[in-house]
C-alpha positions in Angstrom: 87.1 124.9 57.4 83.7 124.1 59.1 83.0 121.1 60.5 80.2 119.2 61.5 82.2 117.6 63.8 80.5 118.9 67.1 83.6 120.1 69.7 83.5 118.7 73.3 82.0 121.1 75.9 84.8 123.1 77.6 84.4 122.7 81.5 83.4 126.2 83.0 85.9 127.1 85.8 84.4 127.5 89.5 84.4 130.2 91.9 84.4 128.8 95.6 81.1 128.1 96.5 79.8 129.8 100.0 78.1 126.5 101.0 81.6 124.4 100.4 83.9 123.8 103.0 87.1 125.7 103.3 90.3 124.1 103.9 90.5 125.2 107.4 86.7 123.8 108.2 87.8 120.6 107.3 88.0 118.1 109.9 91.5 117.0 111.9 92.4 113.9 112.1 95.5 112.6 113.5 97.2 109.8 112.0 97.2 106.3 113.6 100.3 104.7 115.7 100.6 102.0 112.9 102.0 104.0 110.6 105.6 104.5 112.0 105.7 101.2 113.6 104.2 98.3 112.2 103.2 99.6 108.3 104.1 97.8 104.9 104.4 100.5 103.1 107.5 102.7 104.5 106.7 105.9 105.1 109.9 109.0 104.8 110.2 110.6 108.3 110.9 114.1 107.6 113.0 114.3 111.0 115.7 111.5 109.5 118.4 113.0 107.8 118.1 110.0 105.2 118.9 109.6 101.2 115.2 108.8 100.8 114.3 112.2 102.6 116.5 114.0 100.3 114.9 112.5 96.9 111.4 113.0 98.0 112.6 116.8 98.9 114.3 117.5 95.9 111.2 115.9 93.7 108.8 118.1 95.8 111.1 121.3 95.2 111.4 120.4 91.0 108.0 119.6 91.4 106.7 122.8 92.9 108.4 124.9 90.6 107.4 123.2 87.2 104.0 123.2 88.6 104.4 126.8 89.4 105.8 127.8 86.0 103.0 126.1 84.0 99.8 127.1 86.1 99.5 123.1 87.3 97.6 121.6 90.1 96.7 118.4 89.5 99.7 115.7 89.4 98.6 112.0 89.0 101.6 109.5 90.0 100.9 106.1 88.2 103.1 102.8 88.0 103.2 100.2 84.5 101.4 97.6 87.0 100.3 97.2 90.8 103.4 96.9 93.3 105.3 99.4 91.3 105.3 102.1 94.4 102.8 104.7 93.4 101.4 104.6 97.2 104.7 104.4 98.0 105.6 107.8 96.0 102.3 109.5 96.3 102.3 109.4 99.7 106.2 110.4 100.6 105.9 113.3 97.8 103.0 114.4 99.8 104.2 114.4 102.9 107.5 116.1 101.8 105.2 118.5 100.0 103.3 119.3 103.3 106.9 120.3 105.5 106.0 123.9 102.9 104.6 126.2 105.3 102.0 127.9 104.7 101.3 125.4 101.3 98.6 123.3 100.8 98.4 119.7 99.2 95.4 117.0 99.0 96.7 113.9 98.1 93.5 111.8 96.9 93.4 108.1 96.9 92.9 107.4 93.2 94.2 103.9 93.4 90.6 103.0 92.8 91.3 99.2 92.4 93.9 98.9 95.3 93.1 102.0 97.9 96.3 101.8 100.1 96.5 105.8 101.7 94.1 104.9 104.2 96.2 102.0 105.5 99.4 104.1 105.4 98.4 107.1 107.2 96.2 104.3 109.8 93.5 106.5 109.9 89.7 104.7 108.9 88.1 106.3 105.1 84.7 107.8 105.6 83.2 106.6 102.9 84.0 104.9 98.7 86.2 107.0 96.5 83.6 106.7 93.9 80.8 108.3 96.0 82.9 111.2 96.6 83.5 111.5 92.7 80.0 110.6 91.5 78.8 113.5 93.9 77.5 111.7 95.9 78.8 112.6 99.6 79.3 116.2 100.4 83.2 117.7 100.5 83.3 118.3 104.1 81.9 114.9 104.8 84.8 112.8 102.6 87.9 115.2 103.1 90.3 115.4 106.0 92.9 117.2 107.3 96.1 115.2 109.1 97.8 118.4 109.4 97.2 122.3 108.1 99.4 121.5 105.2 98.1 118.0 103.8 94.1 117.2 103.3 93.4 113.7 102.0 90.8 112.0 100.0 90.6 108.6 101.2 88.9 105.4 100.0 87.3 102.7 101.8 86.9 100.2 98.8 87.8 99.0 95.6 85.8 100.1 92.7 85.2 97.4 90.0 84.6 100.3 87.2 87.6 102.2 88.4 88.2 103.0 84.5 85.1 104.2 83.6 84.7 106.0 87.4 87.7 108.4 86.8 86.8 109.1 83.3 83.0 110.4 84.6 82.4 113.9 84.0 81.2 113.8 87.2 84.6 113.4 88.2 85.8 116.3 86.4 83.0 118.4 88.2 83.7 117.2 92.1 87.4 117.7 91.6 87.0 121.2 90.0 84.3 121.7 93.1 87.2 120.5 95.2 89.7 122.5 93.9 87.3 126.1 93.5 86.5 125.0 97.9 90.1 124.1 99.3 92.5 126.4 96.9 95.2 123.6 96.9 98.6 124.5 95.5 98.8 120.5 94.2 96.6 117.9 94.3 98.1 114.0 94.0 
């Protein structure tokens, strides 16, 4: 039956824009030295032959293929409270996720009210998550590369409206942008 309900805009899909970046315009940037010796947050070394290396590989091989079967790119890892380990995961997952030749992951920092990729991978955010969201710096200027297989999105700050920031539509429209630009197989 008719309604006068009026039905939520459907977001229009994006074809890459010419003036975007592309993945491989976007700049390298080689992790920090803190990161494998003096972090708080462990990071999985792909060369160990370790149990923790084994999970994160055989959640990044599940992964890709559920992913792969239902047309998914976006994956958002979340905890019931802060200290949980979603840094923790996100980060591992991503860096098992990047050992895929020829794949291509962003791992975003949307732990708007604790950013903690940046201190991780020891490399300095160019700018606030919620600029980048709200549009208001450019693609190219906000995303790096650390290797040809892994592009982050990296915050330099807390955001006291974190809630309200990823529910924007502007959100929705930078991360689609994103998306149409780079051509990631997963984004975290």
């Amino acid at each position: 039956q008719p309604s006068d309900i009026s039905q939520p805009a459907v977001p229009k899909s994006y074809a890459p824009d010419t003036n975007l970046p592309r993945w491989h315009e976007l700049d390298h940037i080689e992790p920090g030295t803190s990161r494998k010796d003096d972090t708080a947050l462990p990071v999985v070394d792909a060369s160990r032959d370790s149990a923790s290396v084994r999970a994160f590989d055989q959640l990044r091989t599940r992964l890709r293929q559920i992913t792969q079967e239902h047309g998914w790119t976006n994956i958002g890892i979340t905890t019931p409270t802060s200290g949980c380990g979603n840094t923790f995961t996100a980060m591992n997952l991503a860096l098992s996720l990047s050992r895929v030749k020829g794949s291509r992951t962003v791992l975003m920092d949307f732990n708007l009210r604790r950013p903690g990729i940046a201190k991780a991978f020891d490399i300095t955010p160019r700018g606030s998550m919620r600029d980048f969201l709200m549009g208001h710096a450019p693609i190219g200027d906000h995303m790096i590369k650390v290797s040809e297989t892994l592009a982050l999105g990296l915050n330099n700050c807390a955001d006291p409206e974190a809630a309200e920031t990823l529910q924007s539509p502007e959100t929705a429209h930078t991360m689609e942008r994103m998306r149409a630009a780079l051509q990631p197989e997963i984004v975290l």
